[in-house]
C-alpha positions in Angstrom: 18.4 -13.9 -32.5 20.1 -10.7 -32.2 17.2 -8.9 -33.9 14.2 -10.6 -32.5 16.3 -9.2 -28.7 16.7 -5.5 -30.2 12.6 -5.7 -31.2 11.9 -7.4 -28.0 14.1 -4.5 -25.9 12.5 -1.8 -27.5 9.0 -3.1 -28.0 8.5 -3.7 -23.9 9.4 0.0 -23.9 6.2 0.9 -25.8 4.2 -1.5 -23.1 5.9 0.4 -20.1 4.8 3.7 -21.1 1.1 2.6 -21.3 1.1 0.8 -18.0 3.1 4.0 -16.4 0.3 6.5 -17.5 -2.2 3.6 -16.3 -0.3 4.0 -13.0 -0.2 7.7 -12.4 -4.1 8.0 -13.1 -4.2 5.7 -9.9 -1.8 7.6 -8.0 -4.0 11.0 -9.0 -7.1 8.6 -8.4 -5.6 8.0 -4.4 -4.6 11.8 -3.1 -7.0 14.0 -5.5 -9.6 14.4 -2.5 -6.5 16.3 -0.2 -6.4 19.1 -3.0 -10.3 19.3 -3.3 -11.2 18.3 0.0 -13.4 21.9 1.0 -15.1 21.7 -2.5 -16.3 18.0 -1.9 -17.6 18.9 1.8 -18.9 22.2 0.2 -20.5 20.2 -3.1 -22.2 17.2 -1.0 -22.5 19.5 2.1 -20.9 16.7 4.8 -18.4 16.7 7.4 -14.5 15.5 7.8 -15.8 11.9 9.2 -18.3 11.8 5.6 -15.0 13.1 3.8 -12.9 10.5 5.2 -15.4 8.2 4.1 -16.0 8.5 0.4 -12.6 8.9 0.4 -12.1 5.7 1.9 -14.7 4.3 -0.6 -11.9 4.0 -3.4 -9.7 1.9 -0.8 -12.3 -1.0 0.1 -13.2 -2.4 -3.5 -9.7 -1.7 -4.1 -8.2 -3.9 -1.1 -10.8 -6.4 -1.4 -9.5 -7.3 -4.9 -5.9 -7.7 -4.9 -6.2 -11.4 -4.5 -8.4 -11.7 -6.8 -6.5 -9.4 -9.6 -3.1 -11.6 -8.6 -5.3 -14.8 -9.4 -6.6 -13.4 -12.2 -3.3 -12.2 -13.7 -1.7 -15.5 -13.0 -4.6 -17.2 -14.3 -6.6 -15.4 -16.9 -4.0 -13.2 -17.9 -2.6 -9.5 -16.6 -3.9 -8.3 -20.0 -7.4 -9.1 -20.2 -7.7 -8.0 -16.6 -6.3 -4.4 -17.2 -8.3 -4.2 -19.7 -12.1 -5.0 -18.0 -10.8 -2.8 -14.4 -9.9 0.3 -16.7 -12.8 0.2 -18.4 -15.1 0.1 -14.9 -12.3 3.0 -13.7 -13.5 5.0 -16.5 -16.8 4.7 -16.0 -16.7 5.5 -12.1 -14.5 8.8 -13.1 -16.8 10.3 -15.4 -19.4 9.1 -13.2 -17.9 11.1 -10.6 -17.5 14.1 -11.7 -21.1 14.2 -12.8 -21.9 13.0 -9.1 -25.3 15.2 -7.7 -25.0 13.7 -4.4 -22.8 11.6 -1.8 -24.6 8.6 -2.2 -23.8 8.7 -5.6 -20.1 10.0 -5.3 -19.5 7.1 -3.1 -20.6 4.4 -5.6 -18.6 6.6 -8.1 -15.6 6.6 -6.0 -15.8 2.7 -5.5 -16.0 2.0 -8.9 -13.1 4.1 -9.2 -11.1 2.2 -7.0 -12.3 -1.1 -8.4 -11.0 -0.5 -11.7 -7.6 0.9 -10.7 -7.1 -2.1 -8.4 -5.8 -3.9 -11.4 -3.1 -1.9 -12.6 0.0 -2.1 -10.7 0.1 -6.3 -10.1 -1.3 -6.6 -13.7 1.7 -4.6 -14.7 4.8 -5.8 -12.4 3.1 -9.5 -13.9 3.9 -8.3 -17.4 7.4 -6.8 -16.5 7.8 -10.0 -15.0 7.7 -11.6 -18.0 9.5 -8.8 -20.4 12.2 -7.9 -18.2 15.0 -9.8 -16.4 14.5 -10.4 -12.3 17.7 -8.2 -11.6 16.0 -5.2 -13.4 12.5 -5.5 -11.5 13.6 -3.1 -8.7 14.5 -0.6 -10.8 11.5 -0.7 -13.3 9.5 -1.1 -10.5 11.0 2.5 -8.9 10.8 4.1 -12.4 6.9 3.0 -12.2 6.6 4.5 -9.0 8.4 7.7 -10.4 5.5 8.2 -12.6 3.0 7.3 -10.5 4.8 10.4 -8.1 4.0 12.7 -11.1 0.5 11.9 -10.8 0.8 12.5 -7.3 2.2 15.9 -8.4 -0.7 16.3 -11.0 -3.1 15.9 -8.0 -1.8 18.8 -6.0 -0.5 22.1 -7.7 -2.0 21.0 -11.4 -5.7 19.8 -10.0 -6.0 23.3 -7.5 -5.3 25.2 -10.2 -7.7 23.6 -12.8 -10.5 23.2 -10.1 -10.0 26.6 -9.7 -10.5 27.4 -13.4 -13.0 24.8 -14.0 -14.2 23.4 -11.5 -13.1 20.1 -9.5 -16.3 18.1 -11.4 -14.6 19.3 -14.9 -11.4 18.0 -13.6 -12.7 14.5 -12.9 -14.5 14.1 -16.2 -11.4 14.7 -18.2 -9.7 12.5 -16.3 -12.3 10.0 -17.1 -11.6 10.0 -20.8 -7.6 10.0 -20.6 -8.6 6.9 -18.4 -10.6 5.7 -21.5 -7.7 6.5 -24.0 -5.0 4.6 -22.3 -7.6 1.5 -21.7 -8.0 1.1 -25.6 -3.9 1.4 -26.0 -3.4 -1.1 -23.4 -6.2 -3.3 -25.8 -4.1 -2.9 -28.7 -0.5 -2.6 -27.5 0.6 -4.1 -24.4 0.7 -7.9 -24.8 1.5 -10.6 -21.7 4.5 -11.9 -22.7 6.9 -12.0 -25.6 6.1 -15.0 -27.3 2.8 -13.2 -28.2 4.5 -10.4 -30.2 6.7 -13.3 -31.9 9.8 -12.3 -29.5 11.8 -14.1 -27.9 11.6 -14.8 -24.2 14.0 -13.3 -21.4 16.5 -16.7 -21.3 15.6 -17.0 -17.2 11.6 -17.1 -17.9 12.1 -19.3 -20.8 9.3 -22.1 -20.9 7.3 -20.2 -18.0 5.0 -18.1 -19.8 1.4 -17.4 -17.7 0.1 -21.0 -16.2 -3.9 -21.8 -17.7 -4.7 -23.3 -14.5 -3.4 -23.1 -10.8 -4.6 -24.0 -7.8 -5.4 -20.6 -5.9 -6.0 -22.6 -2.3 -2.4 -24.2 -2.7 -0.9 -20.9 -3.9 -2.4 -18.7 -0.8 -1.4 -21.5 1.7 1.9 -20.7 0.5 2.2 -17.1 0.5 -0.2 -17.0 3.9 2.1 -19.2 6.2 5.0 -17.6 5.4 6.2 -15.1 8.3 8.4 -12.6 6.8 5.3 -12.3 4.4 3.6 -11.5 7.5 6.4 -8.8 8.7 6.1 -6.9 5.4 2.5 -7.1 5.5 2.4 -5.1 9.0 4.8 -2.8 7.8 2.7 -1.6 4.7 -0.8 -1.0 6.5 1.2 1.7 8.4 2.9 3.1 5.3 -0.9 2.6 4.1 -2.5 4.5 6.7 0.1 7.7 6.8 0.4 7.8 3.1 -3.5 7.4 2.0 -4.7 8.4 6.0 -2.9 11.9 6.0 -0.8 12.6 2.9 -3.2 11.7 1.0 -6.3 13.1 2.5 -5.5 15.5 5.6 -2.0 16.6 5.2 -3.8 19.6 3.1 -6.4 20.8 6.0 -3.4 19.9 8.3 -1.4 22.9 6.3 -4.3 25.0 6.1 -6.2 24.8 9.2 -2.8 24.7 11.4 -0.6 26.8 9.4 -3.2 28.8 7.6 -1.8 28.3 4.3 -3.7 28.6 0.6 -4.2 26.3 -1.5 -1.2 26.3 -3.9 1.3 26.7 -0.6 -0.7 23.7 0.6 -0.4 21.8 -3.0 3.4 22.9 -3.2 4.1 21.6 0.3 2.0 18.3 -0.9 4.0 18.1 -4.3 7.1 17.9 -2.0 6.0 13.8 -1.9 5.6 13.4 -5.3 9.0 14.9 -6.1 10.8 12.4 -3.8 8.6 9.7 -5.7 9.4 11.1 -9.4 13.2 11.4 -8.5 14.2 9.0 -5.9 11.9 6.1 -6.4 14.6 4.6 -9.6 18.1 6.0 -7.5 16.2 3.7 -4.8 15.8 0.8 -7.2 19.3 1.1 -8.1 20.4 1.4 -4.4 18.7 -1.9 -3.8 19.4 -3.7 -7.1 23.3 -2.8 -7.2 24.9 -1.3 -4.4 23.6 -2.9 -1.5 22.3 -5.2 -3.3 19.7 -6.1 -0.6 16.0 -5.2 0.3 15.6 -5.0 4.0 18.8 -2.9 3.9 16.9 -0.1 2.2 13.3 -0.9 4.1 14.9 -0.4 7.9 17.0 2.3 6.8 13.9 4.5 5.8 11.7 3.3 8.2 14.3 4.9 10.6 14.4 7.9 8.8 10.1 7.8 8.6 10.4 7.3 12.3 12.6 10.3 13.0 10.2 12.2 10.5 7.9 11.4 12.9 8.9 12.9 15.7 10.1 15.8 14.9 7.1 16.7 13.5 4.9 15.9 16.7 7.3 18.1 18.4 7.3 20.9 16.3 3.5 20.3 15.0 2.8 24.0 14.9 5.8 25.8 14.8 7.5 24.5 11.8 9.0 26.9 9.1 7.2 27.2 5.9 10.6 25.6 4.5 11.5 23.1 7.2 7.9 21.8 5.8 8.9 21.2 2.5 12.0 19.8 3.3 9.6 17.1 6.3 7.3 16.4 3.6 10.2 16.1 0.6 11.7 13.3 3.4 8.5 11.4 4.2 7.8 10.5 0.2 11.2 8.7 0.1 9.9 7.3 3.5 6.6 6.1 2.4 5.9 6.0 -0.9 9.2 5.6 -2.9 10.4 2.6 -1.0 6.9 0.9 -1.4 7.6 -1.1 -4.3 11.0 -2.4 -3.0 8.5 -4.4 -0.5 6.4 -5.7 -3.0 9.5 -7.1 -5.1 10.6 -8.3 -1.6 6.4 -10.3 -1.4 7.5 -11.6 -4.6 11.4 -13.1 -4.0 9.8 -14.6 -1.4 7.9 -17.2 -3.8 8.5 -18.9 -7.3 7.9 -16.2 -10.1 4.0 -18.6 -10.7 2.6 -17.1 -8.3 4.1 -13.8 -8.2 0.9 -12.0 -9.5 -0.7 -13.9 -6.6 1.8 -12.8 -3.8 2.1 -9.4 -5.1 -1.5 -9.0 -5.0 -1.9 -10.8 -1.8 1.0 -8.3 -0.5 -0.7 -5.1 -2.1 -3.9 -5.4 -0.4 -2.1 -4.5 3.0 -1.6 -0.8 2.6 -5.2 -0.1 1.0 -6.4 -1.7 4.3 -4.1 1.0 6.1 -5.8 3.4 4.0 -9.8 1.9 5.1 -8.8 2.0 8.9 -6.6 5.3 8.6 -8.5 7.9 6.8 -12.3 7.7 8.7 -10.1 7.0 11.8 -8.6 10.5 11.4 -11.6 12.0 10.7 -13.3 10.8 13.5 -10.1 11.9 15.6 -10.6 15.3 14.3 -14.4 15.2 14.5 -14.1 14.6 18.3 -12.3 17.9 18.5 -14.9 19.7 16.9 -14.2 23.4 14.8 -13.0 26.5 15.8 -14.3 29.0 13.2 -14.5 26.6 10.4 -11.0 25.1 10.7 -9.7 21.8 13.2 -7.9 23.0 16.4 -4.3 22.1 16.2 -4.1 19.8 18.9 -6.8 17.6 17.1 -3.9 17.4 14.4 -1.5 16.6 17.2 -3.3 13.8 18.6 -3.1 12.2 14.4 1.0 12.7 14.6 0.8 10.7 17.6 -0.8 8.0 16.0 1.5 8.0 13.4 4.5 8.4 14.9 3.5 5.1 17.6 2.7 3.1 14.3 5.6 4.2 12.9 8.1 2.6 15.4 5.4 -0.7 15.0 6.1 -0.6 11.3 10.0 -0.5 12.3 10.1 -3.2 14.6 7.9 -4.9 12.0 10.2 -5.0 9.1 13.3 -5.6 11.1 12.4 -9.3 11.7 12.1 -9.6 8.1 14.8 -11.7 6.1 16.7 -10.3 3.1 14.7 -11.9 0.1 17.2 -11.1 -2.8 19.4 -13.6 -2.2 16.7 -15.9 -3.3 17.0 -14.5 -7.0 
């Protein structure tokens, strides 16, 4: 028995690092357009509202399938389904990259988001199964860790090889990394223990992934539960800042406002993924064993976001260069590193069957942020028209606002919430 737990340990290492490069493709899949935003409006020759657009066109196919994925993983099997959505992400890189016009880009980009829809339920439904409930926050923060280095790979790394090669070069080799790690995750990665003849974790024993449920009965569940509700509001704001502006027009923000380059603005940018890569597991841990809570940790950044906030619609012009690194450094543990101790929160909520289901249902919230945020913007900015090629700073002001108003929603939001991990 001893043994088979020493093979089982090590072996669901081998599975997390496949699903973590799975995940930091998707996070370089989500913010790559900030860093290459002027050569997309310059390639496709279209304007902020068009950009914010076929950006946008990797969040729709995206939010309109987390239900779906969750059923499926629950269902059909978080394996299978990784497997069919990498292979359609790797087609709609490639086909990207090779893109002649916008039409075609945004098919490309949807297919993109399509295929990477799949990987982060699929995966937190396999650690589900290979890892004990009490280490979920903390795997879960280390997954989010990665996926902050392929946040970091989309800002200094991608300006610098678009640079050198070209942003359509960049995209294609993307493409076949993408098709690498799909074949791994074919012959590696398996859905639960008993499949590699392991033994189970003792708390899952006899659960395994269910044949058959029924998906009306499981959604009616998840749906009429209010503090699903209460997270759900809270991550379509984190949605909209982080894929709205971080992800999309934090980098003409820094350029047009503080007349930056483009590795200042990718260095300031990289500032997110930092926080991600290095605070996302001391969050985990903070959750998991010293406060041992999950709302704890959720109000006390949204808080901190909040105050982020503000000061930045006070100072929206005026920063120092540093002072920006140090905002934007804050607003990845804000956003994006705490995101995943709200999707473990969707799924304490219900019984671990349907937690590909709840967490699926629960991650389709912040893509929808990301759909009404990032044309929203654009229009915003649009509106104020262009002085000498560049957005007027007050356009940008008038965005901070938004933000800052939807960040004291989010607040309120998440402070009616209940404290799930006691339900462990």
């Amino acid at each position: 028995m001893k043994k088979g737990l020493a093979r089982l340990y090590r072996y669901r290492w081998y599975i997390f690092a496949i699903l973590a490069v799975q995940y930091l493709i998707v996070y370089f899949q989500r913010v790559a357009p900030a860093v290459v935003a002027q050569e997309l409006i310059d390639a496709f020759q279209i304007s902020g509202a068009s950009l914010g657009l076929l950006a946008s066109a990797y969040f729709y196919p995206y939010a309109l399938t987390q239900i779906p994925v969750g059923i499926l993983s629950d269902s059909w099997g978080p394996k299978k389904t990784l497997v069919v959505f990498g292979s359609v992400a790797s087609f709609g890189t490639i086909f990207f990259g090779l893109a002649p016009r916008f039409e075609f880009a945004f098919v490309a980009r949807a297919f993109v988001g399509l295929g990477v829809s799949a990987v982060f339920v699929s995966a937190m439904r396999i650690f589900a199964e290979w890892y004990r409930g009490i280490e979920l926050a903390r795997i879960s923060g280390t997954l989010m860790a990665i996926g902050g280095l392929g946040w970091f790979t989309a800002t200094t790394p991608l300006a610098f090889l678009s640079q050198t090669f070209g942003w359509r070069t960049s995209f294609i080799v993307t493409g076949a990394v993408s098709v690498v790690f799909t074949v791994m995750t074919w012959l590696v990665v398996e859905d639960r223990p008993a499949k590699k003849g392991l033994p189970g974790i003792v708390e899952h024993a006899g659960n395994g992934i269910p044949a058959k449920r029924n998906v009306s009965d499981d959604l009616k569940i998840i749906l009429r539960d209010r503090c699903f509700w209460s997270i759900a509001v809270w991550f379509i704001v984190r949605g909209g800042a982080l894929f709205g502006f971080f992800g999309l027009w934090a980098g003409p923000y820094l350029t047009d406002v503080y007349h930056l380059s483009k590795n200042s603005t990718g260095n300031i940018l990289s500032m997110i993924a930092f926080a991600m890569i290095f605070l996302s597991p001391v969050i985990g841990h903070l959750s998991d064993k010293i406060l041992m809570s999950r709302k704890k940790v959720l109000v006390g950044t949204s808080i901190l976001n909040s105050i982020c906030w503000l000061v930045m619609l006070l100072f929206y012009r005026t920063l120092p260069i540093p002072s920006l690194y140090v905002l934007f450094f804050l607003m990845g543990i804000t956003i994006s590193a705490v995101g995943t101790i709200a999707i473990i929160a969707a799924k304490e909520l219900f019984p671990v069957e349907i937690s590909g289901t709840s967490m699926g249902t629960m991650n389709l919230f912040p893509f929808i942020g990301g759909i009404i945020f990032q044309p929203l913007m654009g229009y915003m900015l649009d509106s104020a028209g262009k002085t000498q090629g560049m957005y007027p700073a007050s356009a940008y002001r008038m965005i901070i606002w938004l933000l800052f108003i939807t960040s004291l929603i989010a607040l309120a939001s998440i402070i009616c919430s209940r404290e799930t991990m006691k339900r462990q």
